[in-house]
N, CA, C and O of each residue as an XYZ file, in Angstrom:
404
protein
N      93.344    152.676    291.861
C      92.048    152.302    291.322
C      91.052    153.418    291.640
O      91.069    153.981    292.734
N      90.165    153.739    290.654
C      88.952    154.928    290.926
C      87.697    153.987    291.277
O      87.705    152.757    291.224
N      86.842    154.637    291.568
C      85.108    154.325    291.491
C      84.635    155.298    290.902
O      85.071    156.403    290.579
N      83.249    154.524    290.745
C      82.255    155.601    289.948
C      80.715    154.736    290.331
O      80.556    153.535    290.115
N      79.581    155.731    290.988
C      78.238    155.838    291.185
C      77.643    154.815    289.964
O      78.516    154.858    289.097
N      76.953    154.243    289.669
C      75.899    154.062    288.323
C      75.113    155.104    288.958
O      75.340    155.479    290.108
N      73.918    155.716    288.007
C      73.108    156.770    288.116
C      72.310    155.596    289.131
O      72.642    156.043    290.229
N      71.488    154.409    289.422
C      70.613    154.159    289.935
C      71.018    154.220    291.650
O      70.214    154.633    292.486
N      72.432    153.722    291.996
C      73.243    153.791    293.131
C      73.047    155.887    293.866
O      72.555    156.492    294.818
N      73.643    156.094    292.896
C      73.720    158.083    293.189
C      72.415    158.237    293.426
O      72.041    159.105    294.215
N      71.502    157.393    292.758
C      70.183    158.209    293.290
C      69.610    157.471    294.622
O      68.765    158.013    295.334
N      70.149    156.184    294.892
C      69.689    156.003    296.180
C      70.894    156.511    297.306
O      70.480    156.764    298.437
N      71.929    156.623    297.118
C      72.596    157.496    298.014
C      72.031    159.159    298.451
O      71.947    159.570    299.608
N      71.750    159.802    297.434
C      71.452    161.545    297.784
C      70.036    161.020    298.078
O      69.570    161.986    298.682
N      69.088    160.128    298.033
C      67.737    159.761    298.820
C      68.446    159.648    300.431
O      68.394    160.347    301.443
N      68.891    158.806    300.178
C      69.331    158.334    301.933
C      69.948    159.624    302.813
O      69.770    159.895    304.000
N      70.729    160.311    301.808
C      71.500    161.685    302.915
C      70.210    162.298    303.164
O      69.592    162.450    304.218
N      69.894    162.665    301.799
C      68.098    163.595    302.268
C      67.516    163.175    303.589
O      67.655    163.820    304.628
N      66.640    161.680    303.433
C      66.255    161.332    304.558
C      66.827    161.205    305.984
O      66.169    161.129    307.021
N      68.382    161.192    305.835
C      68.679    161.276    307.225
C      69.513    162.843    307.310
O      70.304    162.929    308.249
N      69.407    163.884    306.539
C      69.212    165.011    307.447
C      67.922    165.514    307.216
O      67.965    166.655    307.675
N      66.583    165.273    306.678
C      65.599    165.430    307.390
C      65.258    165.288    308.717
O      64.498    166.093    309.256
N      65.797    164.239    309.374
C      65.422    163.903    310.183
C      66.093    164.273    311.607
O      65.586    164.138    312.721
N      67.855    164.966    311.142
C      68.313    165.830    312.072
C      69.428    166.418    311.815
O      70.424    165.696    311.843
N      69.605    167.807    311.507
C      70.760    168.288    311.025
C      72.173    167.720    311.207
O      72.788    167.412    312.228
N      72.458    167.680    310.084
C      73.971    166.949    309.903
C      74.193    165.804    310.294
O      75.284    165.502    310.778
N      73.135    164.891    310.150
C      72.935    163.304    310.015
C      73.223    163.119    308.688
O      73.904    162.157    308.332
N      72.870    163.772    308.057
C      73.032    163.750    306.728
C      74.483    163.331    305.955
O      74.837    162.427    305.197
N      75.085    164.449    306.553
C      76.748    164.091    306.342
C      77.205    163.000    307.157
O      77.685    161.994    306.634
N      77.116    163.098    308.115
C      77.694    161.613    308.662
C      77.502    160.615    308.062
O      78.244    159.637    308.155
N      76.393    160.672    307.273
C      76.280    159.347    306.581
C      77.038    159.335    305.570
O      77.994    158.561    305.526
N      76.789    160.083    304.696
C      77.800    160.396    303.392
C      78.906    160.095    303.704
O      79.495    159.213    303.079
N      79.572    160.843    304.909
C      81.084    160.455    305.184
C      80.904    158.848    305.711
O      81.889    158.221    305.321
N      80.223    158.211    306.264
C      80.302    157.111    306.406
C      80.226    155.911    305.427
O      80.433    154.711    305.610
N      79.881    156.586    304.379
C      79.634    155.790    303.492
C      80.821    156.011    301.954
O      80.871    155.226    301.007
N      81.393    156.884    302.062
C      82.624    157.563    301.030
C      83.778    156.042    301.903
O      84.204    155.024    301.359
N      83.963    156.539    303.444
C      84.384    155.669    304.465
C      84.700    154.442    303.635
O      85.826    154.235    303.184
N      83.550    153.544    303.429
C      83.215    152.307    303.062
C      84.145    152.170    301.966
O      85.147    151.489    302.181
N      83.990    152.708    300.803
C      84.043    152.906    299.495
C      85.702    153.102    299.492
O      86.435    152.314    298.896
N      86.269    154.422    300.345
C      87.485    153.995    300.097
C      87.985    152.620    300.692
O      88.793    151.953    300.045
N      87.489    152.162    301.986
C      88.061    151.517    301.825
C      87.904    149.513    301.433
O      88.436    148.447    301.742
N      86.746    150.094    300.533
C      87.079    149.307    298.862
C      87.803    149.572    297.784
O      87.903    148.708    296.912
N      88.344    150.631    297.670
C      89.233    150.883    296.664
C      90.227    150.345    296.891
O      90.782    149.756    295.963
N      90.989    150.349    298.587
C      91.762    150.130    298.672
C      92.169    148.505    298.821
O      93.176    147.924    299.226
N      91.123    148.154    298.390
C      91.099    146.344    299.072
C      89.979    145.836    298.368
O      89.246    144.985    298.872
N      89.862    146.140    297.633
C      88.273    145.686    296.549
C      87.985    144.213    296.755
O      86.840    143.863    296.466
N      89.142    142.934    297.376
C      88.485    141.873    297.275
C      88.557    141.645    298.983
O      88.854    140.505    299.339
N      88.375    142.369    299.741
C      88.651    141.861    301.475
C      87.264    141.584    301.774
O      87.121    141.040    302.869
N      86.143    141.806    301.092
C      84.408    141.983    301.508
C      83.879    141.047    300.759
O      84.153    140.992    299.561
N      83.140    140.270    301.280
C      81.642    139.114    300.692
C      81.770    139.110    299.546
O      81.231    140.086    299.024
N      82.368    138.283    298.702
C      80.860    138.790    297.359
C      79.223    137.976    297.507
O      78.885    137.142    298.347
N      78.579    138.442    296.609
C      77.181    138.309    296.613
C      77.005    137.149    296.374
O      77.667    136.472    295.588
N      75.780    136.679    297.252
C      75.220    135.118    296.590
C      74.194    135.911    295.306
O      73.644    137.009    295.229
N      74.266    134.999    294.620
C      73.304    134.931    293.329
C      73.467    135.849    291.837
O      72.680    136.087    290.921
N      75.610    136.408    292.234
C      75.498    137.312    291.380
C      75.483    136.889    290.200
O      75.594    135.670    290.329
N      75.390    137.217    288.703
C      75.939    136.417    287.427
C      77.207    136.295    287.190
O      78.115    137.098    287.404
N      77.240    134.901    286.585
C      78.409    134.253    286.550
C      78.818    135.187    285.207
O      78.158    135.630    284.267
N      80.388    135.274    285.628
C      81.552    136.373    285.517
C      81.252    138.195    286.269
O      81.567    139.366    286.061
N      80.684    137.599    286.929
C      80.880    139.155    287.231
C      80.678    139.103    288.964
O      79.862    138.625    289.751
N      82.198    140.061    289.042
C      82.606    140.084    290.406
C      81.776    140.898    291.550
O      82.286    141.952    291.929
N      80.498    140.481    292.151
C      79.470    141.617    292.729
C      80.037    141.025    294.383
O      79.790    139.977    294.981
N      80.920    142.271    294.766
C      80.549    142.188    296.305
C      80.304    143.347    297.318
O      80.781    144.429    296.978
N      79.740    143.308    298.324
C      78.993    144.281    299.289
C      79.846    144.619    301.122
O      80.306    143.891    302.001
N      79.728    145.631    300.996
C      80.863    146.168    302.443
C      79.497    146.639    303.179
O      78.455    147.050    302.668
N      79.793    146.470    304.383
C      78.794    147.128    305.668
C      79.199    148.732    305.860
O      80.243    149.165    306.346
N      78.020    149.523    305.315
C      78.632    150.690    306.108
C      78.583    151.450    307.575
O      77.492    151.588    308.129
N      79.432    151.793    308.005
C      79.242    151.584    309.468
C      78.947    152.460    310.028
O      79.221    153.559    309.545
N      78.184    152.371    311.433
C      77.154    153.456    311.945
C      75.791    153.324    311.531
O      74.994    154.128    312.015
N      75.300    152.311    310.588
C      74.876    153.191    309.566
C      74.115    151.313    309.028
O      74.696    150.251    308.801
N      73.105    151.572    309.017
C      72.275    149.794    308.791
C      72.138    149.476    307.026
O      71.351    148.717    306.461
N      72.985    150.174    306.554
C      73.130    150.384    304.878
C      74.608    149.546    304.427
O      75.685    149.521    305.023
N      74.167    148.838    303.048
C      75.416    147.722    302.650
C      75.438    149.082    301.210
O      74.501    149.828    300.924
N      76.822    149.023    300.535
C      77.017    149.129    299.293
C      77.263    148.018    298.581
O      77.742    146.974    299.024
N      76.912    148.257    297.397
C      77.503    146.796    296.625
C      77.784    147.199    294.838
O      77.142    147.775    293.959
N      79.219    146.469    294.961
C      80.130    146.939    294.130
C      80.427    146.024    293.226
O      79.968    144.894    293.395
N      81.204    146.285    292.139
C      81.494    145.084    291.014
C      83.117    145.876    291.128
O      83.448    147.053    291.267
N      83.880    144.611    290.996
C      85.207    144.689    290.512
C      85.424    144.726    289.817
O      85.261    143.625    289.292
N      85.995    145.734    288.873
C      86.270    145.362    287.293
C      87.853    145.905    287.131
O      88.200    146.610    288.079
N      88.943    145.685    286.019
C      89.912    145.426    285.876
C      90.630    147.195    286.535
O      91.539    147.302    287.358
N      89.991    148.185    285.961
C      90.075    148.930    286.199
C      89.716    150.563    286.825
O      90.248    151.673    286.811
N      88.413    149.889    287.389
C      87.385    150.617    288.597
C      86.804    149.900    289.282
O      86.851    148.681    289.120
N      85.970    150.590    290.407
C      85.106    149.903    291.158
C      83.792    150.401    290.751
O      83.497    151.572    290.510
N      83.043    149.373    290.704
C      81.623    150.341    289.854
C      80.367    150.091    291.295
O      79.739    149.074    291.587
N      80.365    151.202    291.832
C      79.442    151.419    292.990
C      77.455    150.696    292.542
O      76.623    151.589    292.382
N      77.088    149.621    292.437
C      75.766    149.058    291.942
C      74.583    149.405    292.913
O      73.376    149.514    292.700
N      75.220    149.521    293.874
C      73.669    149.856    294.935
C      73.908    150.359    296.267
O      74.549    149.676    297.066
N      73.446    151.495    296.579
C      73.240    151.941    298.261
C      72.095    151.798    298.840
O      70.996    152.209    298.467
N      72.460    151.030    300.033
C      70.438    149.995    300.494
C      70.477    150.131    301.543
O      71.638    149.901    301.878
N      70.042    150.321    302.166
C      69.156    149.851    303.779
C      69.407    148.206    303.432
O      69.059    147.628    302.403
N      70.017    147.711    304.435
C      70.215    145.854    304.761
C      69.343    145.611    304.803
O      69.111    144.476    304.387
N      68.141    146.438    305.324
C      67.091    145.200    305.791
C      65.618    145.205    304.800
O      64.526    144.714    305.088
N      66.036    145.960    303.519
C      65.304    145.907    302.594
C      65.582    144.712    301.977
O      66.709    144.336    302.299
N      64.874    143.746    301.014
C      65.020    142.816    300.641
C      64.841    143.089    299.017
O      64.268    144.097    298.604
N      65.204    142.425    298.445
C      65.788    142.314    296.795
C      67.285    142.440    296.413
O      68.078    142.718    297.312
N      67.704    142.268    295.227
C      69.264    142.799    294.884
C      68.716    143.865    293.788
O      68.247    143.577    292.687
N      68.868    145.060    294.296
C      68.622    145.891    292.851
C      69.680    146.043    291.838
O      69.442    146.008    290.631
N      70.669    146.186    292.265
C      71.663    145.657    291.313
C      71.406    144.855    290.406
O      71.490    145.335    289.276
N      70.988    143.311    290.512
C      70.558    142.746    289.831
C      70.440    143.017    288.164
O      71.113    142.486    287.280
N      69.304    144.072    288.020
C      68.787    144.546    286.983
C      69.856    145.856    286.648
O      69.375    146.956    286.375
N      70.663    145.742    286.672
C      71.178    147.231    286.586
C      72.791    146.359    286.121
O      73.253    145.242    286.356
N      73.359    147.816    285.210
C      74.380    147.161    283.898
C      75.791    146.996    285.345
O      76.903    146.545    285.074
């Protein structure tokens, strides 16, 4: 099985590396790698993690903890990818996904 970013996800991921190697060289990557981390291993197990309360009915939305790291991804299962919907800070509140295909 592959994944793939939506553009709104990619853009809050390369926000988040930015901000955390602003803040200290090669924080940056750790996160990235911590968060690729996650992702594979949703590929490899796409249904072992939560799915979402409140997602729409037929559609498989669930979210992995990434670790180190106070940020959830959240993913849709589909027959033949994983479609990456959102990289968040947990303790932000909304589903941006939500609005997003």
């Amino acid at each position: 099985m592959t994944y793939r970013f939506i553009a709104p996800a990619r853009a809050e991921f390369d926000a988040a590396v930015d901000w955390y190697e602003a803040r200290r060289a090669g924080l940056g990557d750790d996160f990235a790698d911590e968060v690729y981390a996650a992702v594979r291993k949703v590929v490899a197990n796409p249904h072992a993690y939560s799915r979402v309360l409140g997602a729409p009915p037929g559609r498989e939305i669930r979210a992995v903890k990434v670790n180190r790291f106070n940020y959830l991804v959240a993913y849709e299962v589909l027959p033949s990818e994983i479609l990456i919907l959102s990289v968040r800070h947990a303790r932000r509140r909304g589903q941006p996904w939500r609005r997003r295909p």
